[in-house]
C-alpha positions in Angstrom: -40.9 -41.6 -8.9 -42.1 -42.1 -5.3 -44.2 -44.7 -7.1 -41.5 -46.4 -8.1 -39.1 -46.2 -5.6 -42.5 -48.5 -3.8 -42.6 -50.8 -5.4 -38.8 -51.6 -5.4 -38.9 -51.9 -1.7 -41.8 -54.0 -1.6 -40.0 -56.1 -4.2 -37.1 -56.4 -2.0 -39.6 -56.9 1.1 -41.2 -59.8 -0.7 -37.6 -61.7 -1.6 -36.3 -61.5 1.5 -39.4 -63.0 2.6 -39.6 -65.5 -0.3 -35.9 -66.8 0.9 -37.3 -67.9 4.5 -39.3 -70.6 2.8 -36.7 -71.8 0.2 -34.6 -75.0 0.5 -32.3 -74.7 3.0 -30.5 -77.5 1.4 -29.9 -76.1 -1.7 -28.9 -72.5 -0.7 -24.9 -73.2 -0.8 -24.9 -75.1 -3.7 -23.1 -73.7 -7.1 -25.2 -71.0 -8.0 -28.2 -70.9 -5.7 -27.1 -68.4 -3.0 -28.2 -65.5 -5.1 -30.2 -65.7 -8.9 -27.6 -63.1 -10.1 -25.3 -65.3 -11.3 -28.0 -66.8 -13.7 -29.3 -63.7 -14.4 -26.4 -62.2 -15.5 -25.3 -65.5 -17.7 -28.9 -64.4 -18.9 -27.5 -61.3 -19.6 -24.7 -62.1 -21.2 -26.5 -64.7 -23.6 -29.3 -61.9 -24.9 -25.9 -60.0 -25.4 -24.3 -62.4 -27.3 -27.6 -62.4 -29.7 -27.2 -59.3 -30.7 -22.8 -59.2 -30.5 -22.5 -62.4 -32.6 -23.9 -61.9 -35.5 -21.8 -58.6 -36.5 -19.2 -60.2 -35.4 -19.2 -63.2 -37.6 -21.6 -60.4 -40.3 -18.1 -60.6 -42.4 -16.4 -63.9 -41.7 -16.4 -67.5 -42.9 -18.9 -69.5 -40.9 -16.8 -72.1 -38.2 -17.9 -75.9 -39.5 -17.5 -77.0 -36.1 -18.1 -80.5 -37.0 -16.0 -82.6 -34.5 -17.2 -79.9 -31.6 -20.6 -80.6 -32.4 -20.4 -84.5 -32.2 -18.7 -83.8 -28.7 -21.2 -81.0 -27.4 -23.9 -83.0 -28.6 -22.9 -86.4 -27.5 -21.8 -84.8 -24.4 -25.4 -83.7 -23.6 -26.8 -86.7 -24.3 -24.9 -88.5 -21.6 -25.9 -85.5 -19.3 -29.1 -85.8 -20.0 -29.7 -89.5 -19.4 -28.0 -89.0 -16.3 -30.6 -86.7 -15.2 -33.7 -88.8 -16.3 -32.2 -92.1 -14.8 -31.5 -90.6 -11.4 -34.8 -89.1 -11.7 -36.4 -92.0 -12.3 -34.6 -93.9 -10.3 -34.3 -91.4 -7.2 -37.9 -91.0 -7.2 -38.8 -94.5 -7.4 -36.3 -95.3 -4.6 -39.0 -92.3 -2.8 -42.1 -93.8 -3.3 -43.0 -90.9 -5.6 -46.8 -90.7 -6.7 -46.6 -89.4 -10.5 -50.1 -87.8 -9.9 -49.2 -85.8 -7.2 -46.1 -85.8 -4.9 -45.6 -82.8 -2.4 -42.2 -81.8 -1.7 -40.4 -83.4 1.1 -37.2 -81.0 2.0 -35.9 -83.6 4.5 -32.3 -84.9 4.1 -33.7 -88.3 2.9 -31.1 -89.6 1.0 -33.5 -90.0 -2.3 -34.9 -86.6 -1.8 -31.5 -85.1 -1.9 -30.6 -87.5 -4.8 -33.9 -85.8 -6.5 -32.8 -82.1 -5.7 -29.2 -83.0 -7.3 -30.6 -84.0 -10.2 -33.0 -81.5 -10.5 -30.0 -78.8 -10.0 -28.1 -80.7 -12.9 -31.5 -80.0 -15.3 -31.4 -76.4 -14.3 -27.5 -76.4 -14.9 -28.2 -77.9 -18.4 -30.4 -75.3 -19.4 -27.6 -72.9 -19.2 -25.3 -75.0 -21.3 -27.8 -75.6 -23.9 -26.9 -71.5 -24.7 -24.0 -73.0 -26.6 -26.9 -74.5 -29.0 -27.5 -70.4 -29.8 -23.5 -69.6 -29.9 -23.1 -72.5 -32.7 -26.0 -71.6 -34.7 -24.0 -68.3 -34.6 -21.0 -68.7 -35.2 -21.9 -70.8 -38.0 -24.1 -68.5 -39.5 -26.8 -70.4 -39.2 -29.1 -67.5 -38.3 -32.3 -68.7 -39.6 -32.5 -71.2 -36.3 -32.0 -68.6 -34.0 -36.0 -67.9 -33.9 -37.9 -66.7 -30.7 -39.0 -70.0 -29.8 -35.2 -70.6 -30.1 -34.3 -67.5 -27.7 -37.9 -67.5 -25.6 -37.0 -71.4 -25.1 -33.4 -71.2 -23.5 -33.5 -68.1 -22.2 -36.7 -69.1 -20.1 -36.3 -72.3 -19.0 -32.5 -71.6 -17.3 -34.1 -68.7 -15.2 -37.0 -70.7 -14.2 -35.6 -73.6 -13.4 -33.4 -71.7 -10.9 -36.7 -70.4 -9.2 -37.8 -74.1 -9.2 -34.4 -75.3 -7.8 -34.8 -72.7 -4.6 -37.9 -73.2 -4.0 -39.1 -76.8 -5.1 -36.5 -79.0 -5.9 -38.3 -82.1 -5.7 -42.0 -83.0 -5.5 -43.9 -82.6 -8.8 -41.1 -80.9 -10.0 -39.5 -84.2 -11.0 -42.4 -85.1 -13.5 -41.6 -82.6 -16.4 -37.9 -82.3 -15.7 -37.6 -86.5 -16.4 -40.1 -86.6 -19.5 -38.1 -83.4 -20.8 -34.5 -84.9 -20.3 -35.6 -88.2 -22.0 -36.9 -85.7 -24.9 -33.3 -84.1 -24.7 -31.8 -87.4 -25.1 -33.4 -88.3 -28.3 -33.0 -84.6 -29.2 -29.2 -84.0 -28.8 -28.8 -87.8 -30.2 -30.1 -86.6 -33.3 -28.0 -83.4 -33.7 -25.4 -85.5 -32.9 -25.7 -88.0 -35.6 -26.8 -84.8 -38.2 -23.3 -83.6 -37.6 -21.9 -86.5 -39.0 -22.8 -84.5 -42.5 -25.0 -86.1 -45.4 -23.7 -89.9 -45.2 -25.6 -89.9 -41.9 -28.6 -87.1 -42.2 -30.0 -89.3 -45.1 -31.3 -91.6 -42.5 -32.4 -89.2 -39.9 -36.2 -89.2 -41.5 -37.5 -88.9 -37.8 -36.8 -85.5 -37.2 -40.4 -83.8 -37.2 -41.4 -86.9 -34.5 -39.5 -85.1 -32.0 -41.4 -81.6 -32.8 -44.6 -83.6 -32.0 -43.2 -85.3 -29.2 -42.2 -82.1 -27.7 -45.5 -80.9 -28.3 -47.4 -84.3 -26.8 -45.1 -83.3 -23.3 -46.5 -80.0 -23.1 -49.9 -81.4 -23.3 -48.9 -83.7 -20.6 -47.6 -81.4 -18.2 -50.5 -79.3 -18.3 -52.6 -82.4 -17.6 -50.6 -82.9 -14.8 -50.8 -79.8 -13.6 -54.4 -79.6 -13.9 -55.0 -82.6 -12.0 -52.5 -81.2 -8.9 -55.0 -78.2 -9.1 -58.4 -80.3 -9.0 -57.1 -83.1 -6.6 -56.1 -80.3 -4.8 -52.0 -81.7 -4.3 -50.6 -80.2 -1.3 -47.9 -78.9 -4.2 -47.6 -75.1 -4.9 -51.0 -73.6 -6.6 -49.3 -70.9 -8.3 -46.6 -72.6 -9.7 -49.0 -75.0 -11.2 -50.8 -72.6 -12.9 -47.5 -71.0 -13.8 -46.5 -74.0 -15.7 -49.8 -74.4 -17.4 -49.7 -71.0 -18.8 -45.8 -71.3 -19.9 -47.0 -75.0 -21.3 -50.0 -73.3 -23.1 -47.1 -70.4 -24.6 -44.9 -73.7 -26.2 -47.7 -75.2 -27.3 -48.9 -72.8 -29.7 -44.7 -71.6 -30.4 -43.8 -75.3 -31.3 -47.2 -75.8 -33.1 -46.3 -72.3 -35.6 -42.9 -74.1 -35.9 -44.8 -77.2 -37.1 -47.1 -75.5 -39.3 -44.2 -73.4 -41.2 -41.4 -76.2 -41.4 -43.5 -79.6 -41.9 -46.9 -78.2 -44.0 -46.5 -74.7 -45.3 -43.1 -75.1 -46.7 -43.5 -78.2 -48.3 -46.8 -77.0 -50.1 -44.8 -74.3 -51.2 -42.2 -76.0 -53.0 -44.4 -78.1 -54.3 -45.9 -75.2 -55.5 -42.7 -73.7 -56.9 -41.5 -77.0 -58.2 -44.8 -76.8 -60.2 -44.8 -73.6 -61.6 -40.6 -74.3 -62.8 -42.4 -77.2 -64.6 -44.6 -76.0 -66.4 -41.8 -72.9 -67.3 -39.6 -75.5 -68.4 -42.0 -77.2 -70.3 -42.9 -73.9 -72.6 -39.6 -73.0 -72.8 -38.6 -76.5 -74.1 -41.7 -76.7 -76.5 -40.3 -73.1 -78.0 -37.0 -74.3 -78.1 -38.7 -77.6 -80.2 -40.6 -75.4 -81.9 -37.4 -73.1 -83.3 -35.4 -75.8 -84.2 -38.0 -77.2 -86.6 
Protein backbone atom coordinates (compact mmCIF):
# COMPACT_ATOMS: atom_id res chain seq x y z
CA UNK A 1 0.00 0.00 0.00
CA UNK A 2 2.85 2.29 1.06
CA UNK A 3 4.00 1.32 -2.42
CA UNK A 4 1.27 2.65 -3.89
CA UNK A 5 0.43 5.51 -2.16
CA UNK A 6 4.42 6.47 -3.93
CA UNK A 7 3.90 6.30 -6.70
CA UNK A 8 0.67 8.40 -6.71
CA UNK A 9 2.56 11.30 -5.22
CA UNK A 10 5.30 11.04 -7.57
CA UNK A 11 2.63 10.95 -10.25
CA UNK A 12 1.14 14.09 -8.95
CA UNK A 13 4.89 15.51 -8.45
CA UNK A 14 5.64 14.90 -12.08
CA UNK A 15 2.25 16.76 -13.46
CA UNK A 16 2.59 19.51 -11.61
CA UNK A 17 5.94 19.72 -12.97
CA UNK A 18 4.83 18.69 -16.53
CA UNK A 19 2.36 21.89 -16.43
CA UNK A 20 5.35 24.44 -16.00
CA UNK A 21 6.48 23.62 -19.48
CA UNK A 22 3.04 23.42 -21.22
CA UNK A 23 1.63 26.22 -23.53
CA UNK A 24 0.76 28.93 -21.70
CA UNK A 25 -1.31 29.90 -24.55
CA UNK A 26 -3.49 27.19 -24.69
CA UNK A 27 -4.17 26.64 -20.87
CA UNK A 28 -7.62 28.75 -20.85
CA UNK A 29 -8.90 27.48 -23.86
CA UNK A 30 -12.17 25.13 -23.83
CA UNK A 31 -10.98 22.17 -22.26
CA UNK A 32 -7.23 22.50 -21.71
CA UNK A 33 -7.10 23.79 -18.10
CA UNK A 34 -7.38 20.23 -16.76
CA UNK A 35 -7.45 16.64 -19.00
CA UNK A 36 -10.53 15.63 -16.80
CA UNK A 37 -12.90 16.81 -18.90
CA UNK A 38 -11.58 14.61 -21.81
CA UNK A 39 -11.08 11.97 -19.62
CA UNK A 40 -14.21 11.69 -18.38
CA UNK A 41 -15.97 12.25 -22.05
CA UNK A 42 -13.50 9.18 -22.30
CA UNK A 43 -15.25 7.75 -19.68
CA UNK A 44 -18.44 8.19 -20.65
CA UNK A 45 -17.88 6.87 -24.25
CA UNK A 46 -16.26 3.31 -22.96
CA UNK A 47 -19.57 3.46 -20.91
CA UNK A 48 -21.71 4.05 -23.61
CA UNK A 49 -19.96 0.72 -25.26
CA UNK A 50 -21.01 -1.39 -22.94
CA UNK A 51 -24.80 0.66 -22.04
CA UNK A 52 -25.87 0.84 -25.73
CA UNK A 53 -26.10 -2.21 -26.85
CA UNK A 54 -28.57 -3.56 -24.09
CA UNK A 55 -30.22 -0.77 -24.55
CA UNK A 56 -31.08 -0.95 -28.12
CA UNK A 57 -30.51 -5.39 -27.39
CA UNK A 58 -34.56 -5.36 -27.89
CA UNK A 59 -35.45 -2.37 -30.17
CA UNK A 60 -35.70 -1.58 -33.87
CA UNK A 61 -32.46 -0.20 -35.04
CA UNK A 62 -32.81 4.01 -35.79
CA UNK A 63 -32.12 4.37 -39.80
CA UNK A 64 -30.80 7.65 -39.10
CA UNK A 65 -30.42 8.46 -42.69
CA UNK A 66 -30.87 12.22 -42.97
CA UNK A 67 -28.60 12.57 -39.51
CA UNK A 68 -26.00 10.77 -41.05
CA UNK A 69 -25.79 12.95 -44.38
CA UNK A 70 -25.61 15.94 -41.86
CA UNK A 71 -23.02 14.37 -39.28
CA UNK A 72 -21.15 13.25 -41.99
CA UNK A 73 -21.13 16.19 -44.26
CA UNK A 74 -20.78 18.27 -41.26
CA UNK A 75 -17.32 16.65 -40.59
CA UNK A 76 -16.20 16.95 -43.78
CA UNK A 77 -16.44 20.75 -43.74
CA UNK A 78 -14.63 20.51 -40.21
CA UNK A 79 -12.17 18.69 -41.42
CA UNK A 80 -11.11 20.68 -44.41
CA UNK A 81 -11.12 23.54 -42.32
CA UNK A 82 -8.48 22.06 -40.26
CA UNK A 83 -6.13 20.84 -43.11
CA UNK A 84 -6.53 24.27 -45.05
CA UNK A 85 -5.58 26.32 -42.08
CA UNK A 86 -2.99 23.89 -41.48
CA UNK A 87 -1.60 24.14 -44.52
CA UNK A 88 -2.10 27.33 -44.97
CA UNK A 89 -1.09 28.65 -41.26
CA UNK A 90 2.08 26.74 -41.60
CA UNK A 91 3.04 27.90 -44.94
CA UNK A 92 2.23 31.53 -43.78
CA UNK A 93 5.22 30.12 -40.87
CA UNK A 94 7.81 29.14 -42.96
CA UNK A 95 7.28 25.59 -41.70
CA UNK A 96 10.03 22.95 -42.64
CA UNK A 97 7.91 19.55 -43.23
CA UNK A 98 11.15 17.63 -42.17
CA UNK A 99 11.52 19.05 -39.04
CA UNK A 100 9.94 22.26 -37.47
CA UNK A 101 10.40 22.85 -33.63
CA UNK A 102 7.76 24.43 -31.77
CA UNK A 103 7.61 28.11 -31.54
CA UNK A 104 5.09 29.06 -28.46
CA UNK A 105 5.32 32.76 -29.38
CA UNK A 106 2.12 34.72 -30.06
CA UNK A 107 2.98 34.84 -33.81
CA UNK A 108 -0.09 35.27 -35.33
CA UNK A 109 0.47 31.91 -37.72
CA UNK A 110 1.68 30.05 -34.71
CA UNK A 111 -1.46 30.79 -32.86
CA UNK A 112 -3.43 30.13 -36.11
CA UNK A 113 -1.57 26.56 -36.08
CA UNK A 114 -2.35 25.85 -32.24
CA UNK A 115 -6.20 26.69 -33.14
CA UNK A 116 -6.36 24.44 -35.61
CA UNK A 117 -4.56 21.85 -33.99
CA UNK A 118 -7.12 22.33 -30.89
CA UNK A 119 -10.01 21.92 -33.49
CA UNK A 120 -8.26 18.21 -34.63
CA UNK A 121 -8.22 17.27 -31.04
CA UNK A 122 -11.92 18.61 -30.56
CA UNK A 123 -12.81 16.40 -33.70
CA UNK A 124 -11.53 13.41 -32.21
CA UNK A 125 -14.10 13.61 -29.55
CA UNK A 126 -16.96 14.18 -31.98
CA UNK A 127 -15.96 11.37 -34.17
CA UNK A 128 -17.48 9.21 -30.73
CA UNK A 129 -20.83 9.78 -32.43
CA UNK A 130 -19.36 7.43 -35.33
CA UNK A 131 -19.49 4.61 -32.29
CA UNK A 132 -23.05 5.96 -30.92
CA UNK A 133 -24.59 5.47 -34.66
CA UNK A 134 -23.12 2.19 -35.31
CA UNK A 135 -25.04 1.56 -32.05
CA UNK A 136 -27.91 2.70 -32.17
CA UNK A 137 -28.30 1.23 -35.42
CA UNK A 138 -27.27 -2.09 -34.51
CA UNK A 139 -24.60 -2.10 -36.48
CA UNK A 140 -22.46 -3.85 -33.94
CA UNK A 141 -20.20 -5.71 -36.14
CA UNK A 142 -18.23 -2.11 -36.83
CA UNK A 143 -17.76 -1.45 -33.41
CA UNK A 144 -14.25 -3.56 -33.54
CA UNK A 145 -11.13 -2.62 -31.28
CA UNK A 146 -9.52 -0.86 -34.00
CA UNK A 147 -12.86 0.99 -33.98
CA UNK A 148 -12.84 1.62 -29.95
CA UNK A 149 -8.65 1.56 -29.68
CA UNK A 150 -8.89 4.25 -32.64
CA UNK A 151 -11.29 6.96 -31.09
CA UNK A 152 -10.77 6.36 -27.88
CA UNK A 153 -6.88 6.99 -28.27
CA UNK A 154 -6.50 9.56 -30.55
CA UNK A 155 -9.01 12.19 -28.43
CA UNK A 156 -6.84 11.59 -25.25
CA UNK A 157 -3.73 12.00 -27.01
CA UNK A 158 -4.32 14.71 -28.93
CA UNK A 159 -5.20 16.61 -25.70
CA UNK A 160 -1.54 15.75 -24.42
CA UNK A 161 -0.29 17.04 -27.82
CA UNK A 162 -2.49 20.19 -27.67
CA UNK A 163 -0.86 21.18 -23.92
CA UNK A 164 2.25 20.45 -24.67
CA UNK A 165 3.05 20.86 -28.49
CA UNK A 166 0.52 22.45 -30.29
CA UNK A 167 2.45 23.39 -33.26
CA UNK A 168 5.79 22.23 -34.57
CA UNK A 169 5.88 18.72 -36.14
CA UNK A 170 2.72 18.34 -34.67
CA UNK A 171 1.05 19.88 -37.67
CA UNK A 172 2.53 17.15 -40.15
CA UNK A 173 0.19 14.17 -39.15
CA UNK A 174 -2.69 16.16 -38.00
CA UNK A 175 -2.96 17.88 -41.89
CA UNK A 176 -2.33 14.46 -43.81
CA UNK A 177 -4.90 12.85 -41.33
CA UNK A 178 -7.73 15.59 -41.77
CA UNK A 179 -7.26 15.42 -45.57
CA UNK A 180 -7.77 11.45 -44.95
CA UNK A 181 -10.94 12.42 -42.85
CA UNK A 182 -12.17 14.43 -45.69
CA UNK A 183 -12.25 11.81 -48.18
CA UNK A 184 -13.32 9.50 -45.31
CA UNK A 185 -16.52 11.15 -43.94
CA UNK A 186 -17.19 12.20 -47.82
CA UNK A 187 -17.67 8.68 -48.44
CA UNK A 188 -19.96 7.81 -45.45
CA UNK A 189 -21.69 10.63 -46.46
CA UNK A 190 -22.45 9.69 -49.93
CA UNK A 191 -23.06 5.70 -48.57
CA UNK A 192 -25.90 7.09 -46.57
CA UNK A 193 -27.60 8.16 -49.47
CA UNK A 194 -28.66 4.16 -49.58
CA UNK A 195 -27.98 1.76 -52.66
CA UNK A 196 -28.67 4.38 -55.66
CA UNK A 197 -25.45 5.95 -54.46
CA UNK A 198 -23.28 3.02 -52.74
CA UNK A 199 -23.21 1.25 -56.27
CA UNK A 200 -20.63 3.81 -57.26
CA UNK A 201 -18.63 3.99 -54.18
CA UNK A 202 -16.09 1.13 -55.50
CA UNK A 203 -13.17 3.11 -53.77
CA UNK A 204 -13.76 2.23 -50.43
CA UNK A 205 -10.80 -0.26 -49.64
CA UNK A 206 -8.34 2.79 -51.21
CA UNK A 207 -8.94 4.67 -48.25
CA UNK A 208 -7.93 1.50 -45.82
CA UNK A 209 -4.58 1.65 -47.80
CA UNK A 210 -4.32 5.17 -47.79
CA UNK A 211 -4.75 5.16 -44.09
CA UNK A 212 -2.23 2.62 -43.90
CA UNK A 213 0.38 4.54 -46.49
CA UNK A 214 0.02 7.73 -43.57
CA UNK A 215 1.02 5.64 -40.95
CA UNK A 216 4.04 4.66 -42.83
CA UNK A 217 4.59 8.20 -43.38
CA UNK A 218 4.43 9.42 -40.02
CA UNK A 219 6.82 7.06 -38.75
CA UNK A 220 9.20 8.12 -41.58
CA UNK A 221 8.83 11.41 -40.28
CA UNK A 222 9.34 10.65 -37.14
CA UNK A 223 12.34 8.73 -37.73
CA UNK A 224 13.97 11.35 -39.57
CA UNK A 225 13.25 14.06 -36.44
CA UNK A 226 15.07 11.39 -34.38
CA UNK A 227 18.29 10.91 -36.76
CA UNK A 228 18.50 14.57 -37.85
CA UNK A 229 18.23 15.07 -34.37
CA UNK A 230 15.02 17.98 -34.70
CA UNK A 231 15.12 20.09 -31.72
CA UNK A 232 11.31 18.48 -31.45
CA UNK A 233 10.40 16.28 -28.40
CA UNK A 234 12.41 12.78 -28.52
CA UNK A 235 9.88 10.97 -26.61
CA UNK A 236 7.04 11.95 -28.25
CA UNK A 237 8.54 10.87 -31.47
CA UNK A 238 9.18 7.66 -30.50
CA UNK A 239 5.74 7.69 -28.95
CA UNK A 240 4.18 8.23 -32.28
CA UNK A 241 6.26 5.61 -34.02
CA UNK A 242 5.25 2.98 -31.62
CA UNK A 243 1.29 4.10 -31.73
CA UNK A 244 1.96 4.33 -35.75
CA UNK A 245 3.56 0.81 -35.65
CA UNK A 246 0.11 -0.39 -33.38
CA UNK A 247 -2.33 0.92 -36.59
CA UNK A 248 -0.32 -0.38 -38.91
CA UNK A 249 -0.58 -3.88 -38.05
CA UNK A 250 -4.71 -3.06 -36.61
CA UNK A 251 -5.57 -1.55 -40.09
CA UNK A 252 -3.45 -4.20 -41.98
CA UNK A 253 -5.75 -7.33 -39.90
CA UNK A 254 -8.73 -5.18 -41.05
CA UNK A 255 -7.33 -5.37 -44.65
CA UNK A 256 -6.59 -8.86 -44.56
CA UNK A 257 -10.16 -10.01 -43.11
CA UNK A 258 -12.50 -7.59 -45.13
CA UNK A 259 -10.64 -7.20 -48.65
CA UNK A 260 -8.80 -10.98 -49.05
CA UNK A 261 -10.03 -13.49 -46.55
CA UNK A 262 -13.69 -12.82 -46.95
CA UNK A 263 -13.83 -12.70 -50.46
CA UNK A 264 -11.92 -16.04 -50.80
CA UNK A 265 -14.36 -17.30 -48.65
CA UNK A 266 -17.40 -16.60 -50.47
CA UNK A 267 -15.97 -17.54 -53.29
CA UNK A 268 -15.46 -20.56 -51.60
CA UNK A 269 -19.07 -20.92 -50.36
CA UNK A 270 -20.45 -19.72 -53.60
CA UNK A 271 -18.52 -22.84 -54.98
CA UNK A 272 -19.44 -25.39 -52.82
CA UNK A 273 -23.65 -24.04 -53.25
CA UNK A 274 -22.75 -24.84 -56.88
CA UNK A 275 -21.75 -27.77 -57.06
CA UNK A 276 -24.91 -28.63 -54.31
CA UNK A 277 -27.15 -27.19 -56.65
CA UNK A 278 -25.83 -28.85 -59.41
CA UNK A 279 -26.44 -32.59 -57.82
CA UNK A 280 -29.42 -31.69 -56.56
CA UNK A 281 -30.67 -30.49 -60.00
CA UNK A 282 -29.11 -33.54 -61.82
CA UNK A 283 -31.30 -35.80 -59.14
CA UNK A 284 -34.19 -33.82 -59.70
CA UNK A 285 -33.42 -34.58 -63.77
CA UNK A 286 -32.82 -37.75 -62.98
CA UNK A 287 -36.43 -38.47 -61.12
CA UNK A 288 -38.41 -36.92 -63.49
CA UNK A 289 -37.15 -39.21 -66.32
Amino acid sequence: METVIHFMNDSAEFYKWSLTIADKRVEKWPMMSSPLPTLGISVLYLLFLWVGPLYMQNREPFQLRKTLIVYNFSMVLLNFYICKELLLGSRAAGYSYLCQPVNYSNDVNEVRIASALWWYYISKGVEFLDTVFFIMRKKFNQVSFLHVYHHCTMFILWWIGIKWVPGGQSFFGATINSGIHVLMYGYYGLAAFGPKIQKYLWWKKYLTIIQMIQFHVTIGHAAHSLYTGCPFPAWMQWALIGYAVTFIILFANFYYQTYRRQPRLKSAKTAVNGVSNGTRQANLSVSEA
